[in-house]
N, C-alpha and C positions, 0 to 999 in steps of 0.2 A: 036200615042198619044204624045202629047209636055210634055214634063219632067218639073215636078217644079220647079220655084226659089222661091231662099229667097233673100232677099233684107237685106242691113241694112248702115244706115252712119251717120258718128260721127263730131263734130265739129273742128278744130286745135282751138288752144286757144293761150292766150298769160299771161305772168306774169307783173305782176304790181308793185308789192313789196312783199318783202321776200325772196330772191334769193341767195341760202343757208346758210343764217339764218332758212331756214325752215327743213334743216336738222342736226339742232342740237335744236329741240322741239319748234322752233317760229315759228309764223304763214309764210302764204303769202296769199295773193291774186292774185287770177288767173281767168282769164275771158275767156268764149268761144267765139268764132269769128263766122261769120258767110260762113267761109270756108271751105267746108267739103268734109270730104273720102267716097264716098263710096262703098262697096260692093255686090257682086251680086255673088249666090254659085248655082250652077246646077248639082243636084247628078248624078251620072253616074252609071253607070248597072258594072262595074268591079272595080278594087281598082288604077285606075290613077288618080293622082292628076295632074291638070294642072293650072298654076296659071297666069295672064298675068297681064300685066299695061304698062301705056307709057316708065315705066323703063325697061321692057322687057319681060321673060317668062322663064318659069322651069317647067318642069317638072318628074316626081317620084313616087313611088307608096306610101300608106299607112302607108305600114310595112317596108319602108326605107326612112324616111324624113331624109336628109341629109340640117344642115341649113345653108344658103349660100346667098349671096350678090346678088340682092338687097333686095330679101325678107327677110330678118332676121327675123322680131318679127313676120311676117304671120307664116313662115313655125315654129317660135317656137312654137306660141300658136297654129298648129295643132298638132307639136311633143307632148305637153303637154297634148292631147284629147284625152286618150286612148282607145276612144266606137266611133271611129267615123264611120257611118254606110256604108260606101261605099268610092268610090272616087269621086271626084266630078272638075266641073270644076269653077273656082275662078276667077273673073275678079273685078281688083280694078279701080276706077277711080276716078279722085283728082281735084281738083278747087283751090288748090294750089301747090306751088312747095315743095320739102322736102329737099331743100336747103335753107329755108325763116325762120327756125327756129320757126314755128308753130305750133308744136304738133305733126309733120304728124305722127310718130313714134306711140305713143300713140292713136291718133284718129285711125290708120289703125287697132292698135293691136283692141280696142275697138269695130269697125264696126263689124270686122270678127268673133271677141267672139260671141256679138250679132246675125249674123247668123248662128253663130253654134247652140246658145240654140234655135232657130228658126227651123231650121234643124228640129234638137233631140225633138222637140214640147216637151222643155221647156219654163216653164214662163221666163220670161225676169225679173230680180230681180237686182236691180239697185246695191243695196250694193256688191251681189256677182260678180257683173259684173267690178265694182272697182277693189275688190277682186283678181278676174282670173286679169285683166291686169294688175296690182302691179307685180303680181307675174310673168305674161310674160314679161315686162320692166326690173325687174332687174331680170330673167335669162339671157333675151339678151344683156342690159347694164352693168350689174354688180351693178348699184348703181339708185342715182335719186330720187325725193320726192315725185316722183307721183300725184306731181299738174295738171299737164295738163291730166293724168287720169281721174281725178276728173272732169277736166270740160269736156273731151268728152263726159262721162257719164250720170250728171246732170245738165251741162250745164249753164248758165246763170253765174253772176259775184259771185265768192265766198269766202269766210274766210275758208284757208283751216291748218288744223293741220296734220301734219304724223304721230305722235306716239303719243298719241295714237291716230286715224282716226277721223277727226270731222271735220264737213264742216258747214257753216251757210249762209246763200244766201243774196246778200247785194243788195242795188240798183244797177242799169248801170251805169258806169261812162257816159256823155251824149257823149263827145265829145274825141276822140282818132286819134292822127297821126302815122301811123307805117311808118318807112323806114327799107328798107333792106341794112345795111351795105355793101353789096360785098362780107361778109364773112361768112362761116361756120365753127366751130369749133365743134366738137362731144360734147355730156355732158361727158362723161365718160376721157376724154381727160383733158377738163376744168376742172373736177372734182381733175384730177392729178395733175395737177398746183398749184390746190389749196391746197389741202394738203401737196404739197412739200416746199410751203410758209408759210401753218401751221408749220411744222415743224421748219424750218429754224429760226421762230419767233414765239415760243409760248408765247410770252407775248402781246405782241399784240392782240394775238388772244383772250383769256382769256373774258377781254369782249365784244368783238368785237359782237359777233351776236347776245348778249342780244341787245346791241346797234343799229343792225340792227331790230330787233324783236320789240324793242320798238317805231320804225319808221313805222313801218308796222302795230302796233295795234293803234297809231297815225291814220295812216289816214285813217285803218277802222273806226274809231270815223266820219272823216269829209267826207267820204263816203257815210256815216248814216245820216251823219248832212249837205250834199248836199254843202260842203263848199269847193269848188274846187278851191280856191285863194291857202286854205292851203294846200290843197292835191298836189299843184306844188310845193309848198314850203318842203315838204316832199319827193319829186320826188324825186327836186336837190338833198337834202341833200343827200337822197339813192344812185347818181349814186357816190358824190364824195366817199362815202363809200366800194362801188364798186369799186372803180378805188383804194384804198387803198387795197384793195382784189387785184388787179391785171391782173383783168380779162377783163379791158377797152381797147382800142386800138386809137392809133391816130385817124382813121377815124371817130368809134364811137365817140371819143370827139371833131372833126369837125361838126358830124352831130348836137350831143346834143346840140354846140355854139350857132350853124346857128338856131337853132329851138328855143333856148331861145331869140334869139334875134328879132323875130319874135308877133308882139301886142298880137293876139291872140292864143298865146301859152302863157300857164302859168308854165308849169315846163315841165322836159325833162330825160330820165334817157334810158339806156339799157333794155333790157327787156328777161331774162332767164338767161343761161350758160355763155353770154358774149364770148369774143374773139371771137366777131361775131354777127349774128343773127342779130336780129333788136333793131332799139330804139322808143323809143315812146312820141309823146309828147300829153300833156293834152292840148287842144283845136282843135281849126278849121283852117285849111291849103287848097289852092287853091291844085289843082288838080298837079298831074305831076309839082310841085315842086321843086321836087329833080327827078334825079339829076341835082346840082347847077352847075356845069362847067364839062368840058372835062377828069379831070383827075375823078370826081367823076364816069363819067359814063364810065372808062375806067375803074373802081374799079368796077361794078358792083351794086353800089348804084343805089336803085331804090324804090321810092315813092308806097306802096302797099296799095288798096283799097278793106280795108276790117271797117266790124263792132262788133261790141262786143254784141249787146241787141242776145244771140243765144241762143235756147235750145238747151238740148243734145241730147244722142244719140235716134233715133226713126228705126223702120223696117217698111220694106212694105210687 
């Protein structure tokens, strides 16, 4: 007899504006991509866990999840599953890299939740689903706003708040360029940075994220109002914002130059944690673009072909 799967996969997403100003009560928006995790879980007759993906393999049993690199937020949000009915075997697989600063973190924690309540034939309840991954993100990160939670989840482009939880579903922006800097930086890392520059300068800071916050319900207005001339002009403003945050890097503000300089682009900004990740710009760009010259593509830059119009997370 062929043993059950469950199935389940989530979208990576990217941020638009609000990048942490959203973690001191302002909004952001954050949009699901159409690049996705997904999972597949096959119960097994005894209590081994075996987990695999192109990043590798582990395995362990039930009643000793030990959590360990690469799997971090899988094996957490199994550590966190205290009824799980047996062992089973886990196999992820990704349509993008978790070096691209996409989500992947979040979308994998999301897929897996997802077939767990599949598994355990639970209903699948979108809020609690948020819920469980909040809570798997930051036991494995420590911190984070849980935007791109939100879009694994419910997917499509959103107005998202973290404390307290509210999300509102906007149009698709039409037209989106992503590059991959060359760099990765952890959130929990940038996160550090940034707080030790809080410090260093609380006066600056003081009104800095209403100032950010107020950029971001800005251009959910021209989101709504389909006015995308101003929504670049709100970009810019964002990344130099960013970049007064600190968390810009020469490269990113080579690529941001190159892509403002460019007819149909109309604004240009970073996109997430920064000191790294990707940047984004609002319009249409030919193909394999970047990288522009030798030292870019000796940096890792690299032109990523994805889209935003995504729903979230689904099972099969």
């Amino acid at each position: 007899m062929v043993p059950p799967s469950f199935k389940a996969r989530a979208p990576g997403s990217l941020i638009l504006m609000g990048e942490y100003a959203v973690l001191h009560g302002q909004p952001a928006i954050v949009m699901a991509i159409d690049k996705y995790i997904e999972v597949t879980l096959i119960p097994r007759q005894d209590n081994q866990l075996l987990i695999r993906s192109n990043l590798g393999q582990v395995g362990m049993t039930i009643n000793n999840i030990v959590i360990q690199h690469p799997f971090f937020y899988v094996l957490t949000a199994l550590k966190q599953t205290n009824d799980l009915p047996s062992g089973a075997d886990i196999t992820i697989t990704s349509e993008f890299s978790d070096k691209h600063g996409l989500g992947s973190s979040a979308a994998v924690t999301v897929a897996l939740l997802a077939v767990l309540s599949l598994w355990k034939e639970q209903p699948l309840d979108l809020l609690q689903l948020y819920q469980q991954g909040i809570t798997v993100v930051h036991s494995a990160q420590g911190n984070g706003s849980g935007a791109d939670v939100a879009a694994s989840v419910f997917g499509g482009t959103l107005e998202y708040f973290m404390e307290p939880f509210r999300i509102r579903t906007l149009p698709n922006v039409p037209w989106l360029v992503t590059v991959y800097s060359g760099q990765k930086t952890t959130t929990t890392e940038a996160l550090k940075r940034v707080k030790k520059r809080q410090r260093e300068h609380p006066d600056f800071f003081k009104p800095f994220y209403t100032q950010l916050g107020a950029l971001t319900k800005a251009a959910t207005d021209t989101v709504i109002k389909n006015d995308w001339f101003a929504l670049g002009k709100l970009m810019n403003e964002a990344q130099m914002r960013l970049s007064q945050l600190g968390v810009s890097t020469p490269t990113i503000d080579s690529i941001v130059k190159t892509l403002r300089a460019q007819l149909n682009i109309l604004g240009a900004k970073l996109s997430g944690a920064g000191l790294g990740d990707c940047v984004i710009g609002l319009g249409r760009l030919e193909k394999n673009f970047f990288p522009q010259n030798a030292r870019e593509k000796k940096q890792g830059v690299l032109q990523l072909d994805v889209n935003i119009q995504a729903p979230g997370v689904s099972c099969a």
